[in-house]
N, C-alpha and C positions, 0 to 999 in steps of 0.2 A: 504494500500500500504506500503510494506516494504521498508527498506533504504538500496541502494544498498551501495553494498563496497565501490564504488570511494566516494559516498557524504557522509559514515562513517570516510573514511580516510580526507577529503576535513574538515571533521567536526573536526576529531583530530587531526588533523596539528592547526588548526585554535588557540584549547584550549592551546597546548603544547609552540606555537609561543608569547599569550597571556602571560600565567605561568612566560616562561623566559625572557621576558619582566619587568615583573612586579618589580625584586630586583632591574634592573638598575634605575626604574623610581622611585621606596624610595629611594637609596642611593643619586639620585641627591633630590629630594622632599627636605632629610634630609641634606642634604652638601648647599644647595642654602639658604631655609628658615634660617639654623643658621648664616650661612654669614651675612642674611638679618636682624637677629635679633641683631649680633653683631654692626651691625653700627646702627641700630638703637638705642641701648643702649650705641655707642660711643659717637653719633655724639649728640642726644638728651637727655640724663639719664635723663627718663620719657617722660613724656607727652602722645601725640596721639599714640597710640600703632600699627601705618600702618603696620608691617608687617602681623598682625593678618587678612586682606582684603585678598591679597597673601595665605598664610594657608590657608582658610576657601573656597576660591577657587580653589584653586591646590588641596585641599581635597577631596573638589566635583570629580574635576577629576580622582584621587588617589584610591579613593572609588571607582568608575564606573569600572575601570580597576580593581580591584580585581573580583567587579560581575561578569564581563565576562572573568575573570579566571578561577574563581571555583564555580560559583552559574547558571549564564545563561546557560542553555540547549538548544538544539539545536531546532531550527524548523525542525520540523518530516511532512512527507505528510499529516499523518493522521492531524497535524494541519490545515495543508492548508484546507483539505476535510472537516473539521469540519467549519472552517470559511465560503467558499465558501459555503456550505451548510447554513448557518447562512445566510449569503445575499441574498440568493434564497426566503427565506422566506419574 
C-alpha cells in the first residue's frame, strides 16, 4: 500500500515543524543551563556540581528532538502490514 499525498504532506509538515523547532529549544537549553551554571559557581565555587542532573536530562530530551528531526522516518503502511502480519502468526 502506497502513501497517499495528504499522509506524505501530514508526514512533512510534521518533520519541517520538528527542524524549526529545534534552534529555539538549544538557544534556550544553552541561555538556561549557563545561567544555571553561573550561580552555581557564584553562589557555591565548587562542591556538588547540581546543574550537571539538569544537563544530562534536558539532554535526554534535546537529543530525542533532534531524532525526530532528522533521523525518525515515518511509519509507512507497509509497516503496519508487516507488523499486523507478525501478530497473525
Amino acid at each position: 500500500m502506497a502513501i497517499t499525498d495528504e499522509e506524505l504532506r501530514r508526514s512533512a509538515r510534521e518533520r519541517v515543524e520538528a527542524r524549526r523547532g529545534l534552534v529555539p529549544h538549544v538557544l534556550v537549553f544553552i541561555l538556561v543551563n549557563a545561567g544555571l551554571i553561573a550561580i552555581w559557581a557564584w553562589i557555591q565555587r565548587g562542591g556538588f556540581f547540581w546543574p550537571g542532573i539538569i544537563l544530562a536530562a534536558w539532554g535526554v530530551g534535546l537529543i530525542m528532538h533532534v531524532w525526530a528531526a532528522y533521523f525518525q522516518r515515518p511509519v509507512t503502511s507497509a509497516d503496519v502490514e508487516r507488523e499486523m502480519e507478525r501478530l497473525r502468526r
